[in-house]
C-alpha positions in Angstrom: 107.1 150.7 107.6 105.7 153.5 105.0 102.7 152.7 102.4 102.5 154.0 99.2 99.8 154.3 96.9 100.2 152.9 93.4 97.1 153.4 91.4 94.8 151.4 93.5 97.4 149.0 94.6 99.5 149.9 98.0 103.5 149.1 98.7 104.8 148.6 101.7 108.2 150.3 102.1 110.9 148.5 104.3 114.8 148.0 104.9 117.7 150.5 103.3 116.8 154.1 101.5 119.6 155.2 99.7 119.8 158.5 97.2 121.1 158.9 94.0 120.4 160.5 90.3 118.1 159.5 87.6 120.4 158.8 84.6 117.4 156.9 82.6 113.6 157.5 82.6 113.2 155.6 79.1 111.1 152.9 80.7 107.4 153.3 81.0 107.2 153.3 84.6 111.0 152.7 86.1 113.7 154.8 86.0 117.5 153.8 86.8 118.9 155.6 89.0 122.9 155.8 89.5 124.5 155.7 93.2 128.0 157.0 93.6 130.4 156.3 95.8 134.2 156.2 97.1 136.2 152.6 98.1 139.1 152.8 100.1 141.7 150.5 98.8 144.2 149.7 101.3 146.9 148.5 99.5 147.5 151.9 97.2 145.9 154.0 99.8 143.6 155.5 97.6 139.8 156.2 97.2 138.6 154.2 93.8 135.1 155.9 92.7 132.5 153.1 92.1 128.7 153.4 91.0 125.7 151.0 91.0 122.6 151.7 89.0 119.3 150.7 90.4 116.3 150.1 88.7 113.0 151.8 90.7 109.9 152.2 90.1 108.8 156.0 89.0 105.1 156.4 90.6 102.9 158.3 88.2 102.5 161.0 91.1 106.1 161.5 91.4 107.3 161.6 87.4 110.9 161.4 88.1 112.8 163.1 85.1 117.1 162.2 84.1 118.9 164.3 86.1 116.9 164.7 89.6 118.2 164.1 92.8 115.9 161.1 94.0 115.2 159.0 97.4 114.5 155.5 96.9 113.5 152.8 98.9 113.5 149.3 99.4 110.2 147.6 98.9 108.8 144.4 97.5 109.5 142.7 93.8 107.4 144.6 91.2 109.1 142.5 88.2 112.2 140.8 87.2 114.7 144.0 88.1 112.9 146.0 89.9 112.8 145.8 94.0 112.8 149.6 94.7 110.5 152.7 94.5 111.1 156.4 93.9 109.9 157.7 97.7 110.5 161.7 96.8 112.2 163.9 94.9 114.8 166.1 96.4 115.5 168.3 93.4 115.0 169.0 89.5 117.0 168.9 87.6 116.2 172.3 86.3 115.7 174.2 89.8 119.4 175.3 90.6 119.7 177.0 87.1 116.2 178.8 87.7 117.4 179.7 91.6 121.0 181.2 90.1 119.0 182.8 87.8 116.5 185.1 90.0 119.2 185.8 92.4 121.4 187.6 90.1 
């Protein structure tokens, strides 16, 4: 089980991680972040893309932006919606254009 600091006040961490992308950071301190992923439907035998947005908690420290690659993690209720924290950020959104950029 992982801690982590909010303002004075620590959360424990447990259960599933998952990654996805910030598509929302209107919210004072949450963020929404959208998970894809592929269902196989056996009947057509086809793949059928499916997303889920999660509402998580954006720790002042972190300041998850729209479009960054996050890891979230399962932690305790913090309100109504929101049962999962921003954990680290894997990439900007910003970073890949500035990387393309120097190497050329």
């Amino acid at each position: 089980m992982e801690t982590i600091k909010i303002g004075e006040t620590p959360l424990s961490v447990r259960g599933h991680t998952s990654v996805g992308t910030v598509v929302s950071d209107r919210m004072k301190k949450t963020v929404v972040v959208e998970k894809d992923a592929l269902q196989y439907i056996a009947k057509y035998k086809r793949y059928a893309r499916r997303k889920s947005r999660i509402p998580a908690h954006n720790p002042e420290g972190l300041k998850a932006k729209v479009g960054d690659l996050v890891r979230i993690a399962e932690c305790r209720k913090i309100s109504k919606t929101v049962a999962w924290t921003v954990v680290e950020i894997l990439s900007r959104k910003g970073e890949e254009a500035n990387k393309k950029k120097k190497t050329q």
